[in-house]
N, C-alpha and C positions, 0 to 999 in steps of 0.2 A: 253656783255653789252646789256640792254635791250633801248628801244628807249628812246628819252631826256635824256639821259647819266648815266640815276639809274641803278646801279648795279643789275645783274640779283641774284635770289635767291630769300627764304623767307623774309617776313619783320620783325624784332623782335618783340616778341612777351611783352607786357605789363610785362609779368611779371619775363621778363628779365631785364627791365627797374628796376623792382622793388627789385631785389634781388641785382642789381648796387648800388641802391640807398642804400637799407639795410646796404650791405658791407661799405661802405662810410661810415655810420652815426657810426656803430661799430665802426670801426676804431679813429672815431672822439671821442666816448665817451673810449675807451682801452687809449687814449693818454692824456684824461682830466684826468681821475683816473692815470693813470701813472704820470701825473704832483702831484696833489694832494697827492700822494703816494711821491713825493721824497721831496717835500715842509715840508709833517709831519715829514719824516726822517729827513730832515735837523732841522727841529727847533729843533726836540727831542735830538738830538747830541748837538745844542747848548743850549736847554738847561739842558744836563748832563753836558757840558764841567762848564757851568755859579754856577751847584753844586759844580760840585768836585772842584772850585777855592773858596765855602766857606768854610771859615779855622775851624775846629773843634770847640766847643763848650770849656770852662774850663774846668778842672779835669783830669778825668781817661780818658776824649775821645784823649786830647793829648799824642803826643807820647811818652815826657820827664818825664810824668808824673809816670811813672813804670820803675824803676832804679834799679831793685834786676840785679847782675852781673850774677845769676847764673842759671835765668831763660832762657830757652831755648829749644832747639828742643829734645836735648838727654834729659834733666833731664824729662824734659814729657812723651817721649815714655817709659822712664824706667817705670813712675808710669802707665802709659797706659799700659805698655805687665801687669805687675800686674792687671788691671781691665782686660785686655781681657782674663785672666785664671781664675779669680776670678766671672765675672759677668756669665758668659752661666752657670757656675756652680751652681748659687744663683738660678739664670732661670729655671734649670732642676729640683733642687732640689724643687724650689716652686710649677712646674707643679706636683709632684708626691705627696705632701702635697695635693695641692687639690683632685689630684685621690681617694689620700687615704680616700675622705668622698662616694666614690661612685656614684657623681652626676648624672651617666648615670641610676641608680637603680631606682633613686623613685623624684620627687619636692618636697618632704621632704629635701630628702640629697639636694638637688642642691639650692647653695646659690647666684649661677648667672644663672639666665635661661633665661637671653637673650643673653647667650652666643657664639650662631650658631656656625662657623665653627670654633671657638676656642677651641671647645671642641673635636676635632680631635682624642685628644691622650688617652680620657679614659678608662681604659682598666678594668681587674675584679680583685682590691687589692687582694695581697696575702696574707694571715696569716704564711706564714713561710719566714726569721727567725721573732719570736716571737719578736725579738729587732728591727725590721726594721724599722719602725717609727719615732722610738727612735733615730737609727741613723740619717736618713734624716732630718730629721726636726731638729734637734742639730747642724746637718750642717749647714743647711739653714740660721736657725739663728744666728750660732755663728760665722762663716765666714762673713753672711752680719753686725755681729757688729764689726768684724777685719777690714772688709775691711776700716769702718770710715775714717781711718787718710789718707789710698794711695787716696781715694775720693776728701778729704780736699785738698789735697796734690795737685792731677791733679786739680783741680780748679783753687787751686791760681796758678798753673804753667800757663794755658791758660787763664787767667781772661784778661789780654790784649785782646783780642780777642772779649770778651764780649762789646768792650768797641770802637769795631773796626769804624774808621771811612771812611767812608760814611759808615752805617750801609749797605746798600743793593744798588750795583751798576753795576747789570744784573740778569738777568734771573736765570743765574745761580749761581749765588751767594747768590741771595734770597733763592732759595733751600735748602744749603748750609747752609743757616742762620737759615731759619724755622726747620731744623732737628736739629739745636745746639741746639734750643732754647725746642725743645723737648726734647734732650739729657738730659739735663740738669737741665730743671723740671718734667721731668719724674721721674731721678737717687734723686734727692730730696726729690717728693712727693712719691716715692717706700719705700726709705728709713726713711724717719720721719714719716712715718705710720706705718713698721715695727719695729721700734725700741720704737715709743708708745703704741704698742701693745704686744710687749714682759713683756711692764713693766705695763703690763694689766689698762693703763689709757685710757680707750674708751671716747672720745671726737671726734669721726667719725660724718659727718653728712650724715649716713647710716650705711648698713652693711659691717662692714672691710672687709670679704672678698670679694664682690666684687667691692671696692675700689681699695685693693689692686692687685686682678684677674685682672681687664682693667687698671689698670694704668702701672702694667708689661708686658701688650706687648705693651703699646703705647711706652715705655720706650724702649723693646725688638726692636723695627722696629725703632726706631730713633738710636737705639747703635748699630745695623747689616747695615746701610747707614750709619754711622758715620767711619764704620770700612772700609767699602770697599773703601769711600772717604780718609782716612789719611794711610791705613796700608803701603804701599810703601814709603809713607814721614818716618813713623813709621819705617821701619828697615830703610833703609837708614840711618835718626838719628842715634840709636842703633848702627850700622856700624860705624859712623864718629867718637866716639871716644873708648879706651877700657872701658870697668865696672873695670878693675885692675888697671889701671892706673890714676883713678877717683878717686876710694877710695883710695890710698896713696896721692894724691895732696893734700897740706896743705893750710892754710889759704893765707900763701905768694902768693902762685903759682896758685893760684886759678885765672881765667883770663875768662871772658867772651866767649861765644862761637863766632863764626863768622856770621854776618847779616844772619838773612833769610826771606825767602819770605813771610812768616805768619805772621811776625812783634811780635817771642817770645820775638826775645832778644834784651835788651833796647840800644833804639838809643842814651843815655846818662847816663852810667852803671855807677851808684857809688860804693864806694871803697866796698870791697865783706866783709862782717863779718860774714859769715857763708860757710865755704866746701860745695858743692853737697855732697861729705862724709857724712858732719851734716846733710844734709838734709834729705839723704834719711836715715841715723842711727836715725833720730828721727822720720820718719816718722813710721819705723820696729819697733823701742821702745813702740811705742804708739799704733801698732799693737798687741804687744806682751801682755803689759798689760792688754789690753782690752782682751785677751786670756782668759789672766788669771783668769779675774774677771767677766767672761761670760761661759767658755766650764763646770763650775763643775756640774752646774744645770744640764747640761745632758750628760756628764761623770760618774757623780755620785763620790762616796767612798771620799777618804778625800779631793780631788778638791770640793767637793760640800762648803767646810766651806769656801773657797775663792769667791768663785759666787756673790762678791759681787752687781752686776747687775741686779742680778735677783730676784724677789718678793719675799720678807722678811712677815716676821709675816702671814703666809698664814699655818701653822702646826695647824688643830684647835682642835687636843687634845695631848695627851700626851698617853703614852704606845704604846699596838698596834695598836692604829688608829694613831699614829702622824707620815703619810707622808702629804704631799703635797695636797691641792685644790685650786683652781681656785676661786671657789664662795662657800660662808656658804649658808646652809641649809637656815638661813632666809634672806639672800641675795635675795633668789629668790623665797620668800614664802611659802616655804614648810614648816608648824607646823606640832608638835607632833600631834594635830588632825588629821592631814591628816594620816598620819601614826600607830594611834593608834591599838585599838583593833578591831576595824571599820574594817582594812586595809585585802583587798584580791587579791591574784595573780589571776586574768581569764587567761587563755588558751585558743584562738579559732582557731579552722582548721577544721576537718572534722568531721560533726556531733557538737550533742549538747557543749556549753561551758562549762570547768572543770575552777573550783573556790576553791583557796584552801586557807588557811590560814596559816598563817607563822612557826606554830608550825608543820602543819600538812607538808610542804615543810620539816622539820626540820629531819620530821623522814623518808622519803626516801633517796635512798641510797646517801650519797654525794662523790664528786669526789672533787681533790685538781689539780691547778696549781700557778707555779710560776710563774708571768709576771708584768710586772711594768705600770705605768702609764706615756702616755706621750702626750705633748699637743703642741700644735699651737706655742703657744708661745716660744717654744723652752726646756721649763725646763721639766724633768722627772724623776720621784722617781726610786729607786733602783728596783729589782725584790723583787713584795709581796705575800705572802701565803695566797690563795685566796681560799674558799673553799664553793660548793652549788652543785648544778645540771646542769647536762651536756646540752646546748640550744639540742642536739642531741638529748638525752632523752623528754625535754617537747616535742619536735617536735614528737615525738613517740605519747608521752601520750596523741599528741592533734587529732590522726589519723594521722598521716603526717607523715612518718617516711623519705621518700625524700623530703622533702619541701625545692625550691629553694631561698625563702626570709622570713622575718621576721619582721614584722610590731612592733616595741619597743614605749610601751606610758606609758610615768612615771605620777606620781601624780604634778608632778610641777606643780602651776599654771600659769606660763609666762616663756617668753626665748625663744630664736630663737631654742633648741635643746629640746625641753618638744617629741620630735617623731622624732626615727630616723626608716630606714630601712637598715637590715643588710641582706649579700648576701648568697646562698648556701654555698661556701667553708666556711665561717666564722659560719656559725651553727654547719658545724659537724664537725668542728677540734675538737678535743676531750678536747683541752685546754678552749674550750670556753663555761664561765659558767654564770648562774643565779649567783651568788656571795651571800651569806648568811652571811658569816664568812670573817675576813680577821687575821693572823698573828693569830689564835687562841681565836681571840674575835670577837663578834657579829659587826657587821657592825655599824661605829658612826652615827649619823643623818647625821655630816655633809659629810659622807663619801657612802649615798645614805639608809640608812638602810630605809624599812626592806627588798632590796633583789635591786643589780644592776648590770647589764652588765657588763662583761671585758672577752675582745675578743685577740688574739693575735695581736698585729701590728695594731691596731685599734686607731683613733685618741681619746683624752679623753673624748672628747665630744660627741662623740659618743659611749664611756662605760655608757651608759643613766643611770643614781641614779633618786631610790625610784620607782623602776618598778612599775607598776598594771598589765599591759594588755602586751600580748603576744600572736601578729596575724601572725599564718602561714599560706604560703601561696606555692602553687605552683613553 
């Protein structure tokens, strides 16, 4: 101890005082904000508790309001395993439609290019099999008009749901919510744009494809989170009762499922007038006919006279030119002017331009294939005898005898496909011709005359009609 009783040692220093002081004041304000912090928590609890005691609005948001006896957890996941076999298919089958224009070749082909990383998967179309096209894209679209009724089906089985009240009563729920609600108008607007485009009435406000391009994967990422969320409820359901013992249950026996958590099944079922049996045997019926009345178009042989779905009065002549087109000659302004006497094939690649005239194309040597036509929209003519110069051979004629693309520009004067670019392999398959001739007669106007594309496995719209110009390139 030092004299007058002060403690011996240093005196503290100021700014030990100050860092006391500091701590303190922290402390004081971590406890204000912790109050403030459990004030907001409590009101916010009270007032969720003060929502969830208002009582639902009229109609569908009540829960008595939806009385089908037979709605429930199993009748849904059955039409659900159906979309979840159904839908990746529709998925895959439309990303390789789109490959098939080559959008990675040329901003010609590419009809979404602000499509960054979506375009992951494009790869270099094959031209073998010749039918491959034909097939996929028949799929594409005649599965997504089958599926229609199971679509229908699972809607009305979860429309409860739509209707859920408190719409949104956390965090995760809203999540929950926001991805139904893109399920749902995705699966919609994928679908009624597809299926008005099969039946070629363009009322897009843009270009369908890539309408249809982004609105299948906002669709695709709300139905792979929609899957991961319910698939365990999903077999479970499927698990609780048999699919044999469903379909024998008759009208009598027919009985509500057991409450569950999702609120499918009605909290006050009236008497049943219809089996899950009916249901889903009408939902398969209505799958079936639309089969029926959609796969001939691109099936082809005598299914095709059943196709009732698909675009009628589109034959625009009769004999050898009466297969199938999309659009007439002066649909898209192409006159006999334009194609007249006037009308000359250019060739440009190496060295000066070769120009030749339709007679004089006429008299070098010609080669023939069989190959059909097939298009976007799903329908496609049988295999036609197609007959001109091999792209192999101009590609010769023009200097070029490797040329890896092909710059294609018709006389059209308008339309999203007056230039397409087509790839190495598809020049020199030996099937793939300038087109002069088809089934033994001259090419019709509206069938592209005087000289049009058709490549193996090639979409139709890009079998460019009423050729001029022919840029090879490298």
């Amino acid at each position: 101890m030092a004299s007058g009783g002060r403690p011996s040692g240093p005196a503290p220093s100021d700014g030990s005082r100050f860092r006391r002081s500091d701590g303190k004041r922290g402390r004081a304000r971590r406890e204000r904000v912790d109050a403030a912090v459990a004030v907001v928590a409590a009101r916010t609890r009270a007032a969720a508790r003060r929502i969830g005691q208002v009582p639902p609005p009229p109609g569908p948001f009540r829960p008595g309001f939806w009385r089908s006896p037979i709605r429930g957890p199993w009748l849904t996941s059955v039409f659900g395993l159906l979309l979840l076999i159904g839908i990746p298919l529709l998925f895959v089958t439309g990303l390789l439609s789109y490959a098939s224009y080559n959008p990675g070749l040329s901003p010609l082909n590419d009809k979404t290019p602000d499509k960054g990383v979506l375009g992951f998967y494009l790869f270099s179309w094959p031209t073998h099999p010749y039918w491959l096209y034909r097939l996929t894209q028949g799929v594409h679209v005649t599965l997504g008009v089958v599926l229609v009724p199971v679509l229908l089906a699972k809607l009305w089985s979860v429309i409860p749901k739509l209707f859920e009240w408190l719409p949104v009563r956390s965090v995760a729920h809203g999540l929950e919510r926001l991805s139904l609600l893109m399920l749902v108008g995705g699966v919609i607007f994928e679908f009624v744009t597809g299926i008005l485009n099969i039946q070629l009435y363009y009322v897009f406000p843009g270009s369908f494809y890539r309408l249809h391009f982004y609105g299948a994967w906002v669709f695709i990422a709300a139905f792979i989170v929609h899957v991961c969320l319910k698939l365990g409820r999903m077999t479970r359901a499927l698990r609780s009762r048999s699919l044999t013992a469903e379909l024998r249950t008759d009208l009598a026996h027919t009985r509500p499922e057991p409450p569950d958590p999702d609120g499918l099944v009605a909290a006050a079922p009236a008497p049943a007038t219809m089996t899950r049996r009916g249901a889903v045997g009408m939902v398969g019926a209505g799958s079936l006919l639309l089969l029926v009345v959609t796969a001939g178009q691109s099936i082809g042989g005598r299914l095709r006279s059943t196709a009732l779905l698909a675009p009628h009065n589109r034959d625009p002549d009769s004999g050898p030119n009466s297969f199938q087109i999309n659009k007439t000659a002066a649909a898209v302004g192409v006159t006999p002017a334009l194609v007249g006497p006037t009308w000359r094939l250019e060739i440009h690649g190496h060295g000066p331009a070769r120009v030749f005239t339709r007679e004089q194309l006429l008299t070098m040597p010609q080669q023939a294939a069989a190959l059909p036509i097939a298009c976007v929209e799903g329908w496609s003519t049988d295999d036609q005898h197609w007959s001109g110069l091999r792209l192999a051979d101009l590609a010769a004629e023009a200097g070029m005898p490797g040329a890896g693309s092909v710059l294609v520009e018709s006389v059209q004067p308008r339309g999203p496909f007056t230039k397409v670019v087509l790839r190495g392999n598809q020049i020199h398959d030996l099937r793939a011709l300038l087109a002069l001739r088809v089934n033994g007669a001259d090419l019709s106007l509206d069938h592209g005359y005087p000289a049009r594309v058709i490549v193996p496995a090639n979409p139709g719209v890009n079998n460019t009609k009423w050729v001029h110009r022919l840029t090879f390139r490298t």
